[in-house]
Legacy VTK file of the C-alpha trace (Angstrom):
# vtk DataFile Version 3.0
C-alpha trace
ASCII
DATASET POLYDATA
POINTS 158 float
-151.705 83.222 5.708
-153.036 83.452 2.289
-151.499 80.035 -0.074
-151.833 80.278 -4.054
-152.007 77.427 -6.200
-150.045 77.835 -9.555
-150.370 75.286 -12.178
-146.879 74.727 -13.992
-146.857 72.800 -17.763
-143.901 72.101 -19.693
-142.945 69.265 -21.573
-146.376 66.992 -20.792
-145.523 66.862 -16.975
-147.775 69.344 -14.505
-146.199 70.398 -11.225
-148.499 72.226 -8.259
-147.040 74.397 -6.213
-148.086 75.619 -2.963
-146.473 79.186 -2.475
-146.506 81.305 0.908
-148.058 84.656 0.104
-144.901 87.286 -0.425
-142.597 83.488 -0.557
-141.917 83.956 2.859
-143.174 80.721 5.760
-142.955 82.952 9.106
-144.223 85.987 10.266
-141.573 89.219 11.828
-140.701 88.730 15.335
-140.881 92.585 15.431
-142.872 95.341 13.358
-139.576 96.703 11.815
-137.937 93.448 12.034
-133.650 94.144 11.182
-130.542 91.065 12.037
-128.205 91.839 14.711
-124.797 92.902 12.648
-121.737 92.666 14.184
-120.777 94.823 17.159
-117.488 94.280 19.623
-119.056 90.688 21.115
-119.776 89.003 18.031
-122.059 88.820 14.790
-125.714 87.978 14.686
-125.818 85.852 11.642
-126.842 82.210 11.183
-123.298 80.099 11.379
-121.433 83.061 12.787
-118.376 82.054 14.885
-118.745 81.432 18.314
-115.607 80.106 19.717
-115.410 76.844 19.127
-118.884 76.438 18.014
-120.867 78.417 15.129
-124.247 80.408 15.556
-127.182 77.933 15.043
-129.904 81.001 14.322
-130.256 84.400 13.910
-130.513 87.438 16.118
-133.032 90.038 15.384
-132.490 93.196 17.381
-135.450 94.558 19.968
-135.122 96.664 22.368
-136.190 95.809 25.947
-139.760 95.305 26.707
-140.793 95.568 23.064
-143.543 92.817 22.009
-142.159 89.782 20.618
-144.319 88.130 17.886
-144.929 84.504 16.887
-143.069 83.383 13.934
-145.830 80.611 13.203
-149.039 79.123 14.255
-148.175 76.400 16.579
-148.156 75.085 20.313
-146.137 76.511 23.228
-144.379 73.247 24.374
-141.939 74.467 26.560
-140.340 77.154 28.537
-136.960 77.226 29.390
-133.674 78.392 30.391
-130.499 79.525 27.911
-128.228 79.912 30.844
-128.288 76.662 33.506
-126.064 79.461 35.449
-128.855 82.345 35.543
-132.285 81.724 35.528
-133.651 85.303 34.754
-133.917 84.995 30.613
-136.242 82.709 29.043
-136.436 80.728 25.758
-139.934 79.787 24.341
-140.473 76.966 22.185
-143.072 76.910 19.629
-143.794 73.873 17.378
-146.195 72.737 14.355
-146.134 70.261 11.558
-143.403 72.075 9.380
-141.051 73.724 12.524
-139.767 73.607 16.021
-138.863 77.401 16.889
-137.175 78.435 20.210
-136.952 82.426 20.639
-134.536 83.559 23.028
-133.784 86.138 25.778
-137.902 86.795 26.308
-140.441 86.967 28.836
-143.136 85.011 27.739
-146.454 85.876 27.606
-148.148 82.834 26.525
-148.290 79.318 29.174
-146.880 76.484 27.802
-149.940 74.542 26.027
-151.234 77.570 24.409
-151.862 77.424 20.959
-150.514 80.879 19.442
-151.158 82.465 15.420
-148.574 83.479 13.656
-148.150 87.277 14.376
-149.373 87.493 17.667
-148.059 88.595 20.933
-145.679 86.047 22.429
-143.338 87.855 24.816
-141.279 90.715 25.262
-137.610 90.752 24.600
-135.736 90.762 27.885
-132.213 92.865 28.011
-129.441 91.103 26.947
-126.921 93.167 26.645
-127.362 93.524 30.689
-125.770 90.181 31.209
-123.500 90.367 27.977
-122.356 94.094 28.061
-123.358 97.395 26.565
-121.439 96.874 23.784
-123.456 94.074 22.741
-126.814 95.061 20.467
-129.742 94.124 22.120
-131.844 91.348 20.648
-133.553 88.111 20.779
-132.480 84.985 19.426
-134.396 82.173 16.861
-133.627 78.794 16.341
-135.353 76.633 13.576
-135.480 72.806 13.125
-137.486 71.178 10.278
-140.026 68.527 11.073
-137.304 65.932 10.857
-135.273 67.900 14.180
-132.875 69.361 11.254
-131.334 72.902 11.928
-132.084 75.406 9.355
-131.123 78.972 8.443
-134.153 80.501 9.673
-132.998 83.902 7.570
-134.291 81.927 4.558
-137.810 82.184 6.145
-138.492 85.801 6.686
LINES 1 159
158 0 1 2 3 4 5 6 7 8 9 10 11 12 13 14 15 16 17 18 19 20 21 22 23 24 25 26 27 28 29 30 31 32 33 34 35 36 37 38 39 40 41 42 43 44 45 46 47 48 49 50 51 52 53 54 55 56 57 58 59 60 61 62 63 64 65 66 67 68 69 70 71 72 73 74 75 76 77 78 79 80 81 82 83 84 85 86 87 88 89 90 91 92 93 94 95 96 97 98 99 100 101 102 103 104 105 106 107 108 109 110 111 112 113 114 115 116 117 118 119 120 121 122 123 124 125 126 127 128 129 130 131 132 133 134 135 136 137 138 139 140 141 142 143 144 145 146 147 148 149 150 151 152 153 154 155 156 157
């Protein structure tokens, strides 16, 4: 990731910013990356309703089998399960300084322990829509937390 330093001077007081090349802190999940919309079983946006609850990420649609790519640079800490009820889809968390990401509904392709760049091949995106419905738009799920465990909007980082 390339970083740019720009100087800022206005009224005696100088400001450095570090920018993100193209603003943006993570890398696509997919080549074409595109958010879930709305179809019959619900909306893919962050804060979405969901029952009694709201949508704490974002779903970015992939079709099954596709490669799933690392959002960041960090360190495969854990593998787990969404569903305590069926243990056939995964969720992969990835964590640096900056973020803790979890990416759902994948096989992973990395062991936990791994260190993985941002970009790379992480998984590939297991069918959801098998357990949810074919109504349902298939996709994988992100989750970000800042460095202090805070949830965040992770549409804000693409």
């Amino acid at each position: 990731m390339g970083y740019k330093k720009i100087l800022y001077i206005g009224g005696g007081i100088a400001l450095i910013a570090l920018l993100m090349k193209g603003n943006k802190a993570f890398a696509a999940l997919t080549p074409n990356q595109q958010l879930r919309g709305c179809d019959p079983l619900g909306c893919g946006h962050f804060g979405a309703p969901r029952g009694t609850r709201t949508h704490q990420g974002i779903d970015i649609i992939a079709t099954p089998g596709q490669d799933i790519l690392s959002p960041i640079t960090g360190k495969v800490n854990r593998i787990a399960y969404p569903y305590a009820s069926d243990m056939s889809y995964k969720r992969l968390e990835i964590e640096n300084e900056q973020y803790t990401v979890k990416i759902f509904y994948i096989a992973p392709a990395v062991p936990v322990g791994s260190v993985v760049m941002a970009g790379s091949k992480i998984a590939v995106a297991q069918n959801i829509s098998a357990k949810h419905g074919a109504s349902m738009i298939n996709h994988v799920h992100i989750e970000v937390r800042n460095a202090l465990g805070k949830l965040i909007d992770p549409t804000t980082l693409f």
